[in-house]
C-alpha positions as CSV (number, residue, x, y, z in Angstrom):
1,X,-0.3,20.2,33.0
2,X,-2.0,20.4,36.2
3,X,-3.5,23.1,38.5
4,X,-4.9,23.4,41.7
5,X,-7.2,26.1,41.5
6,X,-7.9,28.2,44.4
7,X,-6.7,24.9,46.5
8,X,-9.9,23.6,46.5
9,X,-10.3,21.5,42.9
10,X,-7.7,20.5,39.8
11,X,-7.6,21.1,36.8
12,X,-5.8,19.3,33.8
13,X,-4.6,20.3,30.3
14,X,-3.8,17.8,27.3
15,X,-2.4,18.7,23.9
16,X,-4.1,16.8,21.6
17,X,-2.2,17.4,18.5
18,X,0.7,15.0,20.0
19,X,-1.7,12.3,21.5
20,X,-3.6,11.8,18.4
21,X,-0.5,11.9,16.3
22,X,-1.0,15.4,14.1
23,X,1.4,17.8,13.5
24,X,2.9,20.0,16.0
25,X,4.9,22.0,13.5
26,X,2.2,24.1,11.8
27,X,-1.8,25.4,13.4
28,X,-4.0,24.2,14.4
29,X,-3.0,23.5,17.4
30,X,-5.5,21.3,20.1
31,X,-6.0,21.3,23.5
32,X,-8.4,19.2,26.1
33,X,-9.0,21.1,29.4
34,X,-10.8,20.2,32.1
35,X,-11.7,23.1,35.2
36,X,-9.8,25.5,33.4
37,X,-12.1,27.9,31.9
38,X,-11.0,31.0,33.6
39,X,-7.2,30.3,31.5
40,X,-8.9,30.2,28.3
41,X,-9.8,33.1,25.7
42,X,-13.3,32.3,25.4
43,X,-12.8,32.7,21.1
44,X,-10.5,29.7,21.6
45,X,-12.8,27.4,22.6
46,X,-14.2,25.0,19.8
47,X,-16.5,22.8,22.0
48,X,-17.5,22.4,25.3
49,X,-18.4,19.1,26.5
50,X,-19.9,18.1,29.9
51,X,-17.7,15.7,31.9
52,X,-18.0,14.6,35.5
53,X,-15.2,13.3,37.7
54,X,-16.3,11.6,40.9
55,X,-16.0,12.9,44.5
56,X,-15.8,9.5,47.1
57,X,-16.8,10.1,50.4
58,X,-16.1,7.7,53.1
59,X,-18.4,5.0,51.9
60,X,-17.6,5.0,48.2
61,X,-13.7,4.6,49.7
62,X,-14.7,1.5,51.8
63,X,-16.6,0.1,48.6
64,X,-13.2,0.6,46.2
65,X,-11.2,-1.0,49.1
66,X,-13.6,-3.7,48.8
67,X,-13.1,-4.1,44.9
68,X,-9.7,-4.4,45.4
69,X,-9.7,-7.0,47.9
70,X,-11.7,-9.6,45.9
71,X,-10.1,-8.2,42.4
72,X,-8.8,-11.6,40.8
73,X,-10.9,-14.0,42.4
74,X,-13.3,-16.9,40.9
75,X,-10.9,-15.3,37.7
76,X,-12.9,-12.4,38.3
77,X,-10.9,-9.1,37.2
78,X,-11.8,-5.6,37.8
79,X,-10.4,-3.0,36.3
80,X,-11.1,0.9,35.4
81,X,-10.3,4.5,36.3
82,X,-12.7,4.4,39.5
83,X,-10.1,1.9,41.2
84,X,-7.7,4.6,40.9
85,X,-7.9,8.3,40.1
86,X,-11.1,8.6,38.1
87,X,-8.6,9.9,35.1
88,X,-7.8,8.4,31.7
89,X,-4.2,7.4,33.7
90,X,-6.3,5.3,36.1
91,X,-7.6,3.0,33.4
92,X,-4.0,2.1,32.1
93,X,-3.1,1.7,36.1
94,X,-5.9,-0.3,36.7
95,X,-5.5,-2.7,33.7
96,X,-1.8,-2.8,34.4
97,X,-2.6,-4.4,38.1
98,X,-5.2,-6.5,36.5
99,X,-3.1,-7.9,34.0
100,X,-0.1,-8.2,36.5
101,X,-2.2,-10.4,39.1
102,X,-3.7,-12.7,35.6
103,X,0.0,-13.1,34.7
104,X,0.7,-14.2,38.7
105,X,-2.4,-16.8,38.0
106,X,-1.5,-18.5,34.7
């Protein structure tokens, strides 16, 4: 699940029970959230952890665009979830392009 909250940052919610293969059927039942404290009953929460998901500016833009444009040569390869989104999806994005353009070169 995603959120917009207030239209000015996102929020995300995983359940964890599915991703890391446990029951679904019976408690306890686990969740990651991420900017979504005001949702939660604060006697829900089991831990807290401290996570940080860039902002780019103009600059940081021009450096990604730069990545990408040399990304596969000298067999050089870059690939990880600041080429993308900055989430866990733009690791498996980023590795998918990277391992599309070795594929192109063998």
């Amino acid at each position: 699940m995603f959120n917009k909250n207030g239209g000015t940052d996102a929020g995300y919610n995983a359940y964890l029970n599915r991703l890391s293969g446990l029951s679904d059927k019976y408690p306890p039942h686990y969740f990651l959230s991420f900017n979504l404290e005001d949702w939660i009953d604060e006697s829900k929460i089991i831990h807290r952890q401290q996570h940080h998901t860039p902002l780019y500016n103009g600059k940081g833009y021009a450096t990604l665009a730069g990545i990408r444009k040399i990304n596969g040569n000298n067999h050089t390869f870059f690939a990880g979830a600041y080429l993308e989104n900055s989430l866990h999806e733009g690791v498996i994005e980023s590795g998918f392009k990277a391992s599309k353009m070795i594929d192109k070169q063998t």
